[in-house]
C-alpha positions as CSV (number, residue, x, y, z in Angstrom):
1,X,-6.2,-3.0,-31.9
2,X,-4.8,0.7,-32.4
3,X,-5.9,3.6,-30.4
4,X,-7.9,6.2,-31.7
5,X,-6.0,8.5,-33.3
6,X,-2.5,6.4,-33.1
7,X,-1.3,5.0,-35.7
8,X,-0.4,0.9,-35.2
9,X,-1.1,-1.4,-32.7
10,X,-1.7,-0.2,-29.0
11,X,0.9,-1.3,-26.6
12,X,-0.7,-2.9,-23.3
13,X,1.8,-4.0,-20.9
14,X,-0.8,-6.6,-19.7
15,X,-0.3,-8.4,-22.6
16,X,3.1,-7.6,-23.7
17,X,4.1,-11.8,-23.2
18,X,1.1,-12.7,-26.4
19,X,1.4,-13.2,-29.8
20,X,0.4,-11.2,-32.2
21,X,-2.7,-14.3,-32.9
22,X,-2.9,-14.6,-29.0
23,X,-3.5,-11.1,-28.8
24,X,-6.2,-11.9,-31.1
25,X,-8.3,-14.0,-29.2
26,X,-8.4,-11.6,-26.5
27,X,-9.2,-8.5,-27.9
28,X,-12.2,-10.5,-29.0
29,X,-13.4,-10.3,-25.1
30,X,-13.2,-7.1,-24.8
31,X,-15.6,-4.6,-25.0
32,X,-14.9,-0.5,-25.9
33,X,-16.4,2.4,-23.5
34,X,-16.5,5.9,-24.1
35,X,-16.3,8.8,-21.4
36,X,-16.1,12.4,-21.8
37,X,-13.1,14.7,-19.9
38,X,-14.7,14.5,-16.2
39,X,-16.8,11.5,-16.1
40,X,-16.6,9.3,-13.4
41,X,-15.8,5.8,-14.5
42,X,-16.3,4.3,-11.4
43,X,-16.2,5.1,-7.8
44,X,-14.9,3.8,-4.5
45,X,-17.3,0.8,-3.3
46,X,-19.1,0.1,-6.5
47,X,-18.5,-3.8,-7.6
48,X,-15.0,-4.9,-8.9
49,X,-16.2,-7.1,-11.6
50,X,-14.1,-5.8,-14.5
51,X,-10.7,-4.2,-15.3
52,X,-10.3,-1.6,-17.7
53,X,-7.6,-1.0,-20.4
54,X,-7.1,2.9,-21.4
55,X,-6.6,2.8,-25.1
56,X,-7.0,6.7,-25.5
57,X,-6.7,9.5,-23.1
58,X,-6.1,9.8,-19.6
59,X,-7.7,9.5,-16.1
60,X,-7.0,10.4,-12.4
61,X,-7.6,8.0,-9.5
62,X,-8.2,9.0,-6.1
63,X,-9.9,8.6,-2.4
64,X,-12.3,11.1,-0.6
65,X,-12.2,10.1,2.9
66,X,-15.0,11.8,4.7
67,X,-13.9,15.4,6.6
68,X,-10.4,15.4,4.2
69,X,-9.1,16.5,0.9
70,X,-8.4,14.2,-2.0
71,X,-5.6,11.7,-2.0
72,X,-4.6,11.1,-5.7
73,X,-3.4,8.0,-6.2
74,X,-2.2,7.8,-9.5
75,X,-2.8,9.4,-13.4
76,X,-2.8,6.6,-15.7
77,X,-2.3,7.1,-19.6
78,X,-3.1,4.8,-22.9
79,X,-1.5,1.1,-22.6
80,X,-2.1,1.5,-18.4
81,X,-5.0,-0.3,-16.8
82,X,-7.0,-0.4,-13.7
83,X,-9.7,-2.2,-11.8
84,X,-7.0,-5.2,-10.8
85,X,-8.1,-5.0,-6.9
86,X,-11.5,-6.2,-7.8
87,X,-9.6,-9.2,-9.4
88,X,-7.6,-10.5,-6.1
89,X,-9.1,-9.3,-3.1
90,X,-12.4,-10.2,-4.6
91,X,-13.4,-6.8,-3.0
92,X,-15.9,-3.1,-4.3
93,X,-13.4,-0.6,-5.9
94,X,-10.9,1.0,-3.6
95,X,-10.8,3.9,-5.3
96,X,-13.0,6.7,-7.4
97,X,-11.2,7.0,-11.5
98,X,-12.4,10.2,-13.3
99,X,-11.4,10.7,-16.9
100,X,-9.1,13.8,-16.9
101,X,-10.0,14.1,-21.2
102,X,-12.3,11.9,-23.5
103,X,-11.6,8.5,-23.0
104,X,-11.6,5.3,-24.6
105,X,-11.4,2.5,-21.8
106,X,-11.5,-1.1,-22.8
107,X,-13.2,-3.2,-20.5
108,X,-12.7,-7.0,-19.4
109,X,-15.2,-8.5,-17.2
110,X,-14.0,-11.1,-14.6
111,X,-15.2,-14.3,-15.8
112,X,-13.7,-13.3,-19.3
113,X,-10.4,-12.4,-17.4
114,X,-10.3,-15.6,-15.6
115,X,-10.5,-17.7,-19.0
116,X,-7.8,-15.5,-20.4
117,X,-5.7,-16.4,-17.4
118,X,-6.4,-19.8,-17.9
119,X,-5.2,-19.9,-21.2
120,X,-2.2,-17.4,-21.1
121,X,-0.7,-17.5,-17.1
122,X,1.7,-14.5,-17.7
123,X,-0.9,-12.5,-18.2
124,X,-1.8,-12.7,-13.8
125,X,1.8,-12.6,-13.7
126,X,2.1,-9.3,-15.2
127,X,-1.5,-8.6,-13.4
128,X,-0.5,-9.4,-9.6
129,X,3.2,-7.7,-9.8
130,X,1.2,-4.3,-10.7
131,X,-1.4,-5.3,-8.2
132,X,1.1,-5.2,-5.3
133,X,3.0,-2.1,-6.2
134,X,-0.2,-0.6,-6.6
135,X,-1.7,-1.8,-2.8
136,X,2.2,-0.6,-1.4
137,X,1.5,2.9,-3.5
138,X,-2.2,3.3,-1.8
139,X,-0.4,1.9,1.8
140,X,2.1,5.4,1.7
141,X,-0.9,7.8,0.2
142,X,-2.5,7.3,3.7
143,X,0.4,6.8,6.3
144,X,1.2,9.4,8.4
145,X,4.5,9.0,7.4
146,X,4.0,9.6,3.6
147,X,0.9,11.1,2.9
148,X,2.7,14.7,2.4
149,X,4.6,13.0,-0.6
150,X,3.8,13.5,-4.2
151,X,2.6,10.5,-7.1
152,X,6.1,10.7,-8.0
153,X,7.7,10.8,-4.4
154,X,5.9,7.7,-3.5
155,X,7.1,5.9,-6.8
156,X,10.3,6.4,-6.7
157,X,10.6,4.7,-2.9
158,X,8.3,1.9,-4.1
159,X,11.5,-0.4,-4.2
160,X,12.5,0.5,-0.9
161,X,10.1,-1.7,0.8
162,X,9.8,-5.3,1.2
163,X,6.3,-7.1,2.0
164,X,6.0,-10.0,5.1
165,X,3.7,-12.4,6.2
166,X,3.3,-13.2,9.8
167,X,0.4,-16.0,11.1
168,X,-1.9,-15.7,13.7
169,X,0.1,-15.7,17.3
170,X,3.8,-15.0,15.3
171,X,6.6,-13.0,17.3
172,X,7.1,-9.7,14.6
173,X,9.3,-8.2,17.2
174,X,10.8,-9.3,20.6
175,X,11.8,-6.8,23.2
176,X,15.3,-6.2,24.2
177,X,16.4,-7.5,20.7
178,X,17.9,-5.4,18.6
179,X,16.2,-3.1,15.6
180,X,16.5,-1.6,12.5
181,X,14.0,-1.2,10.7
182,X,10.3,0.2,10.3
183,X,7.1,-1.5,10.2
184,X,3.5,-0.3,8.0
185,X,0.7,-2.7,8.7
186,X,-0.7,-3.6,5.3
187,X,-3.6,-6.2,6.2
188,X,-4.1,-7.3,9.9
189,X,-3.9,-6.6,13.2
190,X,-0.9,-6.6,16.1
191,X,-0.4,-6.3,20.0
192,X,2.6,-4.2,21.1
193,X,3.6,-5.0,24.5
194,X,6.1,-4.8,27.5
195,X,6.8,-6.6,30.7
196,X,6.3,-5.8,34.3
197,X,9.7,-6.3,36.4
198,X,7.5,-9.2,37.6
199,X,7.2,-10.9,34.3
200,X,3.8,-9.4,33.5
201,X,2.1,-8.7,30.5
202,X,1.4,-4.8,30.0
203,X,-0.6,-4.2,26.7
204,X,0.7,-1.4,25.5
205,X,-1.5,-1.0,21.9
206,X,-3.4,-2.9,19.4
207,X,-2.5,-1.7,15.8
208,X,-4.0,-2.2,12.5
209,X,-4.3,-1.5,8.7
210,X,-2.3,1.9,7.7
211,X,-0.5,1.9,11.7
212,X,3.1,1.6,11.8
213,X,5.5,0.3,14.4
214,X,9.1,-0.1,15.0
215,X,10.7,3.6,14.9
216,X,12.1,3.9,18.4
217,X,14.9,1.7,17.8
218,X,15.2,2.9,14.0
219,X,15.5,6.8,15.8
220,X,17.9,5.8,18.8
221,X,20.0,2.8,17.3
222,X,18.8,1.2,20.9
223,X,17.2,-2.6,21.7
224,X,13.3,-2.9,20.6
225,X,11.2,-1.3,23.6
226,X,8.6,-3.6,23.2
227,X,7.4,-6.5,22.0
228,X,4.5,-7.3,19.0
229,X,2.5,-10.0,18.3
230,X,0.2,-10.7,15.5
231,X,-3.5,-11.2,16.6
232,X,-4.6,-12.6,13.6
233,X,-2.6,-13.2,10.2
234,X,-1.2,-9.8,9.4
235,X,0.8,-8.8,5.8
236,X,3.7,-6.1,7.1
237,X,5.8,-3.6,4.5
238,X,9.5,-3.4,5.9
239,X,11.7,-0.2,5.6
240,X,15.1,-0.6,6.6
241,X,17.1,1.8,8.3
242,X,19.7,2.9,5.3
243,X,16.3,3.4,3.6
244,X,14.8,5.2,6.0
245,X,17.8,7.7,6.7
246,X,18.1,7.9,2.8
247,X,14.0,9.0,3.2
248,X,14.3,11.3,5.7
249,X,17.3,13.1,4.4
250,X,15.8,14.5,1.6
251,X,12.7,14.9,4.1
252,X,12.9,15.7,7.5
253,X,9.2,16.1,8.0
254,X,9.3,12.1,7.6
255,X,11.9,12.0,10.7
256,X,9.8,14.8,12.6
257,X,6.6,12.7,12.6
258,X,8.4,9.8,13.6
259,X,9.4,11.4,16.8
260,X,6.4,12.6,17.4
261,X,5.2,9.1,17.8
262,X,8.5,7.7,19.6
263,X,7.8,10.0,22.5
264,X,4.0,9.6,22.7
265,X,5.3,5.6,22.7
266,X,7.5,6.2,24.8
267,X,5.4,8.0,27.3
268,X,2.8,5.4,27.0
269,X,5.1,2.7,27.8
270,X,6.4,4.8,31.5
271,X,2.5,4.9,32.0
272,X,2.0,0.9,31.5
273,X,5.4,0.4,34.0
274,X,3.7,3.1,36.2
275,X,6.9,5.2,35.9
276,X,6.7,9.1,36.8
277,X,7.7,10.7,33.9
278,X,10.1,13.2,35.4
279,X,11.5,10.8,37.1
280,X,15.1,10.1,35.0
281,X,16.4,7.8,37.1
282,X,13.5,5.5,36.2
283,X,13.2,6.7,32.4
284,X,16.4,4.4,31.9
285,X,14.6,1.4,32.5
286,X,13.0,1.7,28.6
């Protein structure tokens, strides 16, 4: 199927693995939509029952948290697509799409989608490897860390960051080994923690979804101050140190807010040990 006003077949890298017949058989579940330049599409928390193809013009997606600016996401053009979070996570939209001109979006309900899968597997393929680059891009929009950065910014350190899984109860880090790199907390929730002289357990912090942990040892080159445990299965994004430094060199603000947070930690670690803080002699025991 061509987009309007382009001459030839529209290229959809969702289906760039068909035939041109296979092709065929799909385009005959999908269904054409119109919008004019500004329209809202969809918005964040309607139902994610369908995923829509852009065969002409453009849109903008975005979040509104409550008290805050807009945090654009992404600006998808003809042959991108959208609506895939509905698809996995089995979730409402996570994000608001507005058409930045008229727009022709082509539109796949899910039970349509999941026969198409069915049939032609490299089509989820292609699906759930834009999926997760997608999840890692809306991960930096709203970390402290990365939030500053522009749609372009964030792109270009996508490959910088590897994704782990850790069950419920699993060690993430242990203190006294050594660290270096930085942890974002994609899904789940962790305990960080420290140890009494007596062998105690001091709860330091419990950290969720958009928290990261990790940086004290990634800023001083020393052992991990503390130790974290997953409370219940938890999905982690990695940055390594050469990463990092490569990061923050070409943005200290990135480095600044990090050690903002190390001595906040680290303050909130002398307070669990019941250390006086202007006491050095006992600020070498972290």
């Amino acid at each position: 199927q061509a987009a309007a006003g382009q001459e030839g077949p529209l290229p959809i890298p969702l289906f760039s693995d068909l035939k041109k017949e296979e092709l065929s058989r799909v385009m005959e579940k999908i269904q054409a939509k119109q919008f004019a330049k500004d329209a809202v599409i969809c918005k964040e928390g309607d139902p994610g029952d369908s995923i829509y193809i852009i065969s002409h013009g453009r849109v903008s997606i975005f979040r509104h948290p409550a008290g805050e600016e807009k945090i654009r996401l992404a600006e998808l053009k003809e042959g991108d697509f959208f609506g895939e979070f509905g698809f996995f996570a089995d979730a409402k939209r996570q994000a608001t799409v507005e058409a930045l001109a008229d727009t022709e979006l082509l539109e796949i309900v899910k039970e349509d989608l999941q026969k198409i899968i069915q049939e032609f597997p490299s089509v989820s393929q292609v699906l759930f490897k834009f999926y997760k680059e997608r999840v890692l891009n809306n991960l930096l929009a709203f970390s402290p860390l990365f939030k500053a950065f522009s749609l372009e910014e964030r792109k270009q350190m996508l490959d910088k960051f590897t994704m782990e899984k850790f069950p419920s109860g699993a060690m993430v880090l242990e203190e006294g080994a050594a660290g270096d790199s930085l942890y974002i907390i994609k899904k789940g929730e962790v305990e960080a923690y420290t140890e009494s002289p007596r062998g105690e357990k001091l709860p330091l912090a419990r950290l969720k979804e958009g928290d990261f942990f990790g940086e004290i040892s990634l800023l001083t080159g020393r052992p991990r101050t503390a130790s974290v445990k997953a409370l219940q299965p938890a999905e982690l994004v990695r940055l390594n140190k050469k990463d990092f430094d490569q990061i923050a060199a070409h943005h200290p603000a990135v480095r600044k807010t990090l050690e903002e947070f190390l001595h906040l930690r680290l303050a909130n670690k002398l307070k669990a040990l019941g250390v006086v803080q202007d006491n050095p002699a006992k600020e070498g025991m972290v």
